[in-house]
C-alpha positions in Angstrom: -0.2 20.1 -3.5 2.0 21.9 -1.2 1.5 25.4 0.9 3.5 27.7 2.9 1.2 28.0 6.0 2.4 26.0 9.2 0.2 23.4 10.5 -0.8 24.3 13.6 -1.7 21.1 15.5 -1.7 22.8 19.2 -4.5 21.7 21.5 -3.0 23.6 24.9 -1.8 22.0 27.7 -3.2 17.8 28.0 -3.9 17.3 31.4 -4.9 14.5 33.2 -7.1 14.7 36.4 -5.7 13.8 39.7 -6.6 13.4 42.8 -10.5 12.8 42.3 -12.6 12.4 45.4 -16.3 11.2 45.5 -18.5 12.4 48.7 -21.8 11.0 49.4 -24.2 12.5 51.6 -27.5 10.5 52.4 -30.5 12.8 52.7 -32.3 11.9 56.1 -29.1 10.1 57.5 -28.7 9.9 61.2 -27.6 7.6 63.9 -31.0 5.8 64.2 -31.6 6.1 60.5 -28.3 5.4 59.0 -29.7 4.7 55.1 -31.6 8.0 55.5 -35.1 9.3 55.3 -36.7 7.0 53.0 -36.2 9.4 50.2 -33.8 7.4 48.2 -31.9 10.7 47.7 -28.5 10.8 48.0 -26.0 14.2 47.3 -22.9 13.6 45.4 -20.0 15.7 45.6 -16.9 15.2 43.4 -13.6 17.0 43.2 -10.2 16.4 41.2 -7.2 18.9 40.0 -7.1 19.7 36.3 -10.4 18.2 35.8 -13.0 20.6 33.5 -16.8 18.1 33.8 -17.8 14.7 35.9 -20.1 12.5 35.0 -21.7 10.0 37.2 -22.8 6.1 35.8 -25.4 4.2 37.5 -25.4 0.5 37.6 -28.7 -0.2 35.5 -26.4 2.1 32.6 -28.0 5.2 33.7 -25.8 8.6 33.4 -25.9 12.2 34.6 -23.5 15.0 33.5 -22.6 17.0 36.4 -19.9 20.0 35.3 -20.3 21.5 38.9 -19.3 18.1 40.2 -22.1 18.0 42.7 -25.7 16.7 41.9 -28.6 14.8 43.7 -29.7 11.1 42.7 -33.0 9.6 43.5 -32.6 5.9 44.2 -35.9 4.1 44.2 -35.9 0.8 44.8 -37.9 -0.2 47.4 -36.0 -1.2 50.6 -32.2 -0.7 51.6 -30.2 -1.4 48.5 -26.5 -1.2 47.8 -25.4 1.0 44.6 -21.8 1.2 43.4 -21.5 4.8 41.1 -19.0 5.3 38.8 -17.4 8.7 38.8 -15.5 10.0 35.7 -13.4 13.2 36.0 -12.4 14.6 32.4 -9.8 17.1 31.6 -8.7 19.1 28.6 -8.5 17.2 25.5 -11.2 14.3 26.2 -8.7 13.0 28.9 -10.1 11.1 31.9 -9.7 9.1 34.9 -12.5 7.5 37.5 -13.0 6.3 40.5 -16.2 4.1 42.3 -18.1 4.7 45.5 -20.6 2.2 47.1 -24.2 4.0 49.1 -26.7 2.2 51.2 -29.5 4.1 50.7 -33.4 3.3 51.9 -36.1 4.0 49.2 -39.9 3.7 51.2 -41.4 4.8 47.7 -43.4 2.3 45.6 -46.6 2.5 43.0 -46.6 -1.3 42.2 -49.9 -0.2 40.7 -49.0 2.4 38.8 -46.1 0.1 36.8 -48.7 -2.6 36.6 -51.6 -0.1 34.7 -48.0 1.2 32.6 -47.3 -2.2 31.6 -50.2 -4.7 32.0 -48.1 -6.7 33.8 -45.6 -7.3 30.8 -45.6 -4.8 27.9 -48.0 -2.1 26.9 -48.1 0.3 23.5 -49.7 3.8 24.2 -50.6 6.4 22.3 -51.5 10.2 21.8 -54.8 10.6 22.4 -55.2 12.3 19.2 -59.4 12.7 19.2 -59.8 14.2 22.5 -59.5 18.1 22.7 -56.9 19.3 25.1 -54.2 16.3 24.4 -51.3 18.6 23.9 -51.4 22.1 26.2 -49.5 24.3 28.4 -50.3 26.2 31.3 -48.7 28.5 33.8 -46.6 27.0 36.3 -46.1 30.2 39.1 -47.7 28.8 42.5 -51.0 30.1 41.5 -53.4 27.6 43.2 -56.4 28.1 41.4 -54.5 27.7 37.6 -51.2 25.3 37.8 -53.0 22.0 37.5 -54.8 22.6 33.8 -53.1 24.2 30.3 -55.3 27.7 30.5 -52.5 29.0 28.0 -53.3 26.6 24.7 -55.0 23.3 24.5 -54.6 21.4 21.0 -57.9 20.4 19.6 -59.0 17.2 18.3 -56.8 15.4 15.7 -55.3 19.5 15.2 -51.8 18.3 14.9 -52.4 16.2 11.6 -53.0 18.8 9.7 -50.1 20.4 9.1 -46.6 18.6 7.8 -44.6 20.5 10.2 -46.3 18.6 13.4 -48.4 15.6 11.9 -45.4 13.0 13.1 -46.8 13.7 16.7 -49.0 11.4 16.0 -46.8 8.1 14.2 -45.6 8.0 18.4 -46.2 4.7 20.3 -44.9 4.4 23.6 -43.8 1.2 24.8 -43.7 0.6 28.6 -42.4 -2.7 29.7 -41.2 -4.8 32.9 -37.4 -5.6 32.8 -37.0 -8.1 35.8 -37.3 -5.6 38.5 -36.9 -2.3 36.1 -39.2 -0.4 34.1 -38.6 0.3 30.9 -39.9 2.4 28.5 -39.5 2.8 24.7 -40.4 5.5 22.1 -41.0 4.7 18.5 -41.2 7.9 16.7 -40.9 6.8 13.1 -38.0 9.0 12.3 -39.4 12.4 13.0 -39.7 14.1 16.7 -42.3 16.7 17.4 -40.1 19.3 18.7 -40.9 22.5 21.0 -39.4 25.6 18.8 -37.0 26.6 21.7 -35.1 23.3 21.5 -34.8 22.9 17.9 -31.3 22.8 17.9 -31.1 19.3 19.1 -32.5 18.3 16.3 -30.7 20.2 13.6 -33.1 22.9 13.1 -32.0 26.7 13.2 -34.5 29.6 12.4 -37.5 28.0 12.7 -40.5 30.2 14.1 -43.1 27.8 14.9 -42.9 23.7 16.7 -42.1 21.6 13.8 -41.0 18.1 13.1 -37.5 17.1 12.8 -35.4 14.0 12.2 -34.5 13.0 15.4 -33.6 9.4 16.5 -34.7 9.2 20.5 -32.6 6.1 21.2 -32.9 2.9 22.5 -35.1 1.8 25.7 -34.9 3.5 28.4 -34.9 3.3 32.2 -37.9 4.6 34.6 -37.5 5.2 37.9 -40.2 5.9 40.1 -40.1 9.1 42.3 -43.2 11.0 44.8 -43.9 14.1 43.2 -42.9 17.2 44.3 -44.3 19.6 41.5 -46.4 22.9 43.0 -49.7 20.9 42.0 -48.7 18.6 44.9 -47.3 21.6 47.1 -51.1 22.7 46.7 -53.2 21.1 49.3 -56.3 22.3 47.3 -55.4 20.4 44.1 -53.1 17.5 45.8 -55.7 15.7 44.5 -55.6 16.2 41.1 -52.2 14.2 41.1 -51.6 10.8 41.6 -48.6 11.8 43.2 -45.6 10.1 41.4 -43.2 11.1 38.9 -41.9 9.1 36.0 -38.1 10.1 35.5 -36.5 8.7 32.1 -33.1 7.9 31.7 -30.8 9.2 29.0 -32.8 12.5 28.2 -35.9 10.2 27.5 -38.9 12.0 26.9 -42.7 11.3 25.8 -43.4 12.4 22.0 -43.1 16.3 22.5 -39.3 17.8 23.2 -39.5 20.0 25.5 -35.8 19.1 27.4 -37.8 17.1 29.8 -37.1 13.8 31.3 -39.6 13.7 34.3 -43.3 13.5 33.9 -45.4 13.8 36.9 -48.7 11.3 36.4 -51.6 13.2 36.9 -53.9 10.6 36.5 -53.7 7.2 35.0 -55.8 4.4 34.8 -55.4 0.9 32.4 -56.5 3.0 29.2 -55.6 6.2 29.5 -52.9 8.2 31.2 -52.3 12.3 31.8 -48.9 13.8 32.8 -47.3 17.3 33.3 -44.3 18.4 32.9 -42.4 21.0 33.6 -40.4 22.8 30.4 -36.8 22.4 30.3 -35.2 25.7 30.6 -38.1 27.8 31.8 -39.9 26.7 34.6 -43.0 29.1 34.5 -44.8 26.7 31.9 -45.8 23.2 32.2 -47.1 21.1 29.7 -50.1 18.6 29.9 -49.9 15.4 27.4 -52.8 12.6 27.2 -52.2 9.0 26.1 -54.4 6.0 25.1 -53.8 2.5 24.6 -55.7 2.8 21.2 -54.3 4.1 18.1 -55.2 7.5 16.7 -57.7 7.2 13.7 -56.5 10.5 11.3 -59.9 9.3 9.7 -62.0 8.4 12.1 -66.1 7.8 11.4 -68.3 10.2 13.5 -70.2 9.4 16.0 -73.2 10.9 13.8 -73.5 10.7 10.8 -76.3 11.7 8.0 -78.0 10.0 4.8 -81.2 11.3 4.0 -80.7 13.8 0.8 -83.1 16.7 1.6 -81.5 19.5 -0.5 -79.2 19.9 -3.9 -78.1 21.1 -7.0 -76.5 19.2 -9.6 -76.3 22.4 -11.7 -77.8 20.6 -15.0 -79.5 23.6 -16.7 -77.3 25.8 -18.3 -77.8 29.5 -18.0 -77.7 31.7 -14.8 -77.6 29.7 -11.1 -81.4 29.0 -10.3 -82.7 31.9 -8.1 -85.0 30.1 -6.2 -81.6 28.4 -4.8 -79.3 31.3 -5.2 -78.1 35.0 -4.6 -75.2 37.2 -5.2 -73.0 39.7 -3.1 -71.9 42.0 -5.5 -69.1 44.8 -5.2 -65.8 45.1 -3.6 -67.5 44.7 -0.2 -65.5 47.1 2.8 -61.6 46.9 2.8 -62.4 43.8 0.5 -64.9 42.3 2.1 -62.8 43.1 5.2 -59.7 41.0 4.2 -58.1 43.2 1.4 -59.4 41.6 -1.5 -58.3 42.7 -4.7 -61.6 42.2 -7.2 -65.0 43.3 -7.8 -67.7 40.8 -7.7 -70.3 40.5 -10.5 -73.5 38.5 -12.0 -72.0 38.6 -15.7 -72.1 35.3 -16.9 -68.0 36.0 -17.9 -67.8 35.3 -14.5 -70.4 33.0 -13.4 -72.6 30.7 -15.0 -73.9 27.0 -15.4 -72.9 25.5 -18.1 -72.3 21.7 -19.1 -73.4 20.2 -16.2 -71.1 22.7 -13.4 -71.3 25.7 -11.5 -68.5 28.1 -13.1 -67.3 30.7 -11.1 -63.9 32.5 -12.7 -61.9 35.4 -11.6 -60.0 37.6 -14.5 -57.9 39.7 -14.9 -60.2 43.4 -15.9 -60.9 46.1 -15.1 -64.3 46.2 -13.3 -66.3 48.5 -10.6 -62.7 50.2 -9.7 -61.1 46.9 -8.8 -58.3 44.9 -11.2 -60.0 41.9 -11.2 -63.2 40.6 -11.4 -64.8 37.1 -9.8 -68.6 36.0 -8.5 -69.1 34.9 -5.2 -72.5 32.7 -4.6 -75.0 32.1 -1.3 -78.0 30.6 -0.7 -78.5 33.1 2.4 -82.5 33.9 2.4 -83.1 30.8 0.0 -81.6 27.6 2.4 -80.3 27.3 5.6 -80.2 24.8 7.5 -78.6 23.4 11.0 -76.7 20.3 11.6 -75.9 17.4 8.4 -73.5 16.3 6.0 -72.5 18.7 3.4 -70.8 17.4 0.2 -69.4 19.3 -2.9 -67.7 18.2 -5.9 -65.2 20.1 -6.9 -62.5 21.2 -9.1 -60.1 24.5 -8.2 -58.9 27.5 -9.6 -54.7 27.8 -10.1 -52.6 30.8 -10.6 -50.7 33.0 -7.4 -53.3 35.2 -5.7 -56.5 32.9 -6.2 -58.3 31.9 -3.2 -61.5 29.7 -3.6 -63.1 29.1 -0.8 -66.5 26.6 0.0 -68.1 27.4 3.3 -70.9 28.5 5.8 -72.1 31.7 7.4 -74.5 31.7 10.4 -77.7 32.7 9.0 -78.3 35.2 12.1 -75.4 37.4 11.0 -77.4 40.4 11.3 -78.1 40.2 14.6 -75.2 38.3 15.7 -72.1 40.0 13.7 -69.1 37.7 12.6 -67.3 35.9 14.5 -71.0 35.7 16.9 -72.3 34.3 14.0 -69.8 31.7 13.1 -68.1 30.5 10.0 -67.2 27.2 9.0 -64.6 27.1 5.8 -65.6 23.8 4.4 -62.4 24.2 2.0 -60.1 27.4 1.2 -57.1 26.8 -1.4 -54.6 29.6 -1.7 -52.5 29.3 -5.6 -49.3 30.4 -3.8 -49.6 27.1 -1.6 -50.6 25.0 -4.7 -52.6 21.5 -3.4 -52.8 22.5 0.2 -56.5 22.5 1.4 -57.1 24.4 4.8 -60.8 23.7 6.7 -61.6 26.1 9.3 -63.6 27.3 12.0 -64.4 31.1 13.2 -66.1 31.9 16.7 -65.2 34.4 19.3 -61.9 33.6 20.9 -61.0 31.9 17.8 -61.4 33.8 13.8 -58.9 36.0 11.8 -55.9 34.9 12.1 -56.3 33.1 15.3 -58.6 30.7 13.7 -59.4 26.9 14.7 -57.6 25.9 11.4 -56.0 22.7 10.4 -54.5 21.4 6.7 -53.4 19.0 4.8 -51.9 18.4 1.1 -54.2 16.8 -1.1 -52.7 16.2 -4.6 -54.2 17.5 -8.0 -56.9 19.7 -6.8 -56.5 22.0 -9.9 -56.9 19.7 -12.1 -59.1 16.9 -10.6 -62.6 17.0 -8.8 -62.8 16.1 -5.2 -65.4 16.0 -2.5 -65.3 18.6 -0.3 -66.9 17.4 3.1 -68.4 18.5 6.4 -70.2 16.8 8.8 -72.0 18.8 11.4 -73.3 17.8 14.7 -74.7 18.7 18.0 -71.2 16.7 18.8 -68.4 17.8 16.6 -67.8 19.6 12.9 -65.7 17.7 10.9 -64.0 18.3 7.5 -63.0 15.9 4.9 -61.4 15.7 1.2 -62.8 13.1 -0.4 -62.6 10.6 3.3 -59.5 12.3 4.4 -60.0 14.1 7.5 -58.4 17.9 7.5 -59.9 19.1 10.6 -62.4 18.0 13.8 -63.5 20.6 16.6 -65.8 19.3 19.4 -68.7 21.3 19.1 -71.1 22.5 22.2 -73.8 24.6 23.3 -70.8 27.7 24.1 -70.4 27.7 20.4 -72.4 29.8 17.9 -72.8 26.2 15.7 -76.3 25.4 16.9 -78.2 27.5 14.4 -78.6 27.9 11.6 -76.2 28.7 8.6 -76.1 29.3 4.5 -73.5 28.3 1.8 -71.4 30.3 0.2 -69.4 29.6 -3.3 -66.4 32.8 -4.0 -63.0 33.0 -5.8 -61.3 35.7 -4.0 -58.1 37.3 -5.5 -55.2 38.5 -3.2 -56.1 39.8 0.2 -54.4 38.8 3.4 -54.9 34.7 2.5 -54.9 34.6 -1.1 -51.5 36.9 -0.8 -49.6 38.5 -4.0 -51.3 37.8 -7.8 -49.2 36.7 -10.6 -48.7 39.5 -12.9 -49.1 37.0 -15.5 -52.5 36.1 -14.2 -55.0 35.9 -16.5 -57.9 34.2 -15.5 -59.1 30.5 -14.0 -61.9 29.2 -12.7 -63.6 26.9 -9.7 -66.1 24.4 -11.3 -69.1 22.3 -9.0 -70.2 19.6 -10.1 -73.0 19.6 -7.6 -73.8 20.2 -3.5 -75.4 17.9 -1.6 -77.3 18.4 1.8 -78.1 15.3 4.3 -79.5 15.0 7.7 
């Protein structure tokens, strides 16, 4: 194949850089204290014609870009140590030369301790403390004294990153810390997918995305920790000096702990030989700092509660075919407001087209008719007045409705609801399924602060719910609500006495069509069905 267009191979002018110089200035240095203040901290200046970036090389491998030319290095080895540094001037076309300078610098800064309770001494694996509310959150970092040591902006709740696919990798992290003679070293084993912070997405291929989501992203090999006093406004705050322990962790190589934020330096808030909290301060906008917790035991995705209950005191296997036993059950009935306040596109009913027991199961179909002004029509079920009840296990067999615009949904409503209007009452979503999100199975919590669509809400995709029963679980305590498929967990809150989940609450069986969940209905929609093969009730 030939063309008539030139090749145009022209890069511009190829330049080597010349004349590179190296300062080195030596905070603290003086005539009585020629290696300096103790600092470590020495301020590099370079210079060269035709040269466009510098980079400086450590001699444990370490790097920094500098473009400017100038930056400031922390040595911190303890004592007066000798460094030789590398400087590499680049010019256009990749083109390079280098020269070497040699600093005696003084380093007073140690935390033999703290590299000891990192390390054990040898080599330690830590993890995200995934149970414990609060183990991913950010906070404001302005100089306000009463709110820069605590994430007052978001705090992740317990286990609430493995419920979605976009962030449950956060969790696959362990973080190796080891001794390497007289380095520190540290390691991060991410499984192939980083957690990463929406604003740097680009590092990891992404483009678009709205929300933090997990990428493939390799973090590299091990890396080196130096050791450095803290300098972050927690510490500039005498008030909450305390809440620090007053040294940094700095990674080599654009190391960072689990979460990208463009990080490399973690100040250690506290740290002891299980656990470990750090903040750090987000790349590219200093105004928030995030707060990460780590244990030296693995995160259990299914974990057993602490409580747990076994004595049956209410249920309904729905053996006797007909209408749902009245002593047990009610109806709502209607279109409720604005859809029973979420835009709900059907009209609920009693008729047994729509709900019934039949063969053992609870039957509850939406269809596509007209019926009391709506399009559709559906049943939705509750036991409020019959059986309520507060704290147990909760367990329903299952099998769910398909079709676009269907949205089943198993859950609780806080019995006081007339006196205490939702969210005051709470709501606890044992399972919702949306047919435009086919398998995905969403358990959620609404409570002042937290309901709508600012729910505490986690999910997870569990194959073949159409067409298979499950077990759809809660346990409920004085302690924590959990929620389960079958024994996989989908979502755990910590539960206290600031909550409204310390009363009491009824069930609730519905198939709602459209709305703001259940989104846009087939037009080919014709009707489906949820079937219950029983509920069970322990304490």
């Amino acid at each position: 194949m030939t063309g008539c267009q030139k090749d145009d191979f022209t890069f511009g002018s190829i330049n080597t850089p010349s004349n590179l110089k190296v300062t080195a200035e030596i905070v603290g240095k003086s005539a009585d204290n020629p290696n300096g203040d103790g600092s470590g901290i020495v301020k590099f200046t370079a210079s060269a014609d035709n040269a466009i970036s510098y980079k400086y090389v450590y001699p444990d491998g370490t790097f920094d870009n500098a473009p400017s030319g100038q930056i400031s290095k922390r040595f911190t080895k303890t004592g007066v140590n000798t460094y030789t540094v590398t400087v590499v001037a680049t010019g256009s076309g990749g083109v390079a030369t280098n020269t070497t300078i040699d600093v005696e610098v003084r380093s007073d800064f140690s935390d033999d301790q703290a590299v000891q309770l990192l390390t054990g001494g040898s080599s330690k694996k830590w993890y995200w403390a995934a149970g414990e509310p609060g183990h991913l959150g950010v906070g404001q970092n302005d100089g306000d004294a009463e709110k820069n040591f605590y994430p007052n902006y978001y705090s992740a709740g317990a286990f609430e990153k493995a419920g979605s696919p976009s962030s449950s990798c956060l969790y696959d992290n362990v973080l190796t810390f080891s001794v390497d003679g007289d380095q520190l070293k540290f390691q991060l084993d991410n499984g192939g997918a980083t957690f990463f912070n929406k604003d740097f997405q680009s590092v990891g291929g992404g483009s678009g995305l709205t929300e933090d989501t997990c990428l493939s992203y390799n973090p590299g090999g091990a890396k080196t920790v130096s050791l450095s006093p803290s300098e972050s406004v927690v510490m500039a705050n005498p008030k909450h000096a305390e809440q620090t322990r007053g040294t940094t962790m700095n990674f080599s190589d654009n190391g960072f702990m689990g979460y990208y934020i463009g990080q490399s330096s973690y100040e250690i808030l506290s740290l002891t030989a299980n656990r470990m909290v750090v903040r750090a301060v987000m790349g590219g906008n200093p105004a928030l700092a995030w707060y990460h917790t780590f244990t030296t035991t693995p995160p259990n995705q299914n974990p057993n509660p602490t409580t747990d209950y076994t004595n049956l005191v209410w249920e309904d296997n729905f053996n006797t075919d007909g209408a749902p036993d009245p002593a047990k059950w009610v109806y709502d009935l209607g279109r409720g407001d604005n859809g029973w306040g979420n835009n709900e596109k059907q009209n609920y009913t009693s008729s047994a087209s729509n709900i019934k027991v039949q063969g053992g199961s609870l039957i509850i179909t939406a269809k596509k008719e007209t019926s009391g002004g709506a399009e559709y029509s559906s049943a939705r079920l509750k036991s409020d007045g019959k059986y309520s009840f507060t704290y147990g296990k909760v367990e329903v067999r299952a099998k769910l409705p398909s079709g676009g615009g269907t949205w089943p949904a198993i859950w609780m409503l806080g019995q006081n609801y007339a006196t205490k209007p939702w969210p005051a009452c709470g709501e606890i979503d044992i399972m919702e399924h949306v047919g435009n999100n086919q398998n995905v199975i969403h358990g959620t919590l609404h409570y002042p602060a937290r309901f709508g669509g600012n729910a505490d809400t986690a999910s997870k995709t569990i194959p073949n719910v159409s067409t298979e029963f499950h077990i759809y679980k809660t346990i409920w305590s004085p302690e924590s609500i959990t929620i389960y498929v079958d024994d996989t967990l989908i979502h755990t809150v910590p539960n206290n006495a600031s909550l409204p989940f310390n009363s009491g609450f009824f069930l609730i069986f519905n198939v709602a069509m459209g709305g703001n969940l259940g989104g846009n209905i087939d037009p080919a929609f014709s009707q489906s069905s949820m079937e219950i093969d029983y509920v069970k009730v322990y304490q």
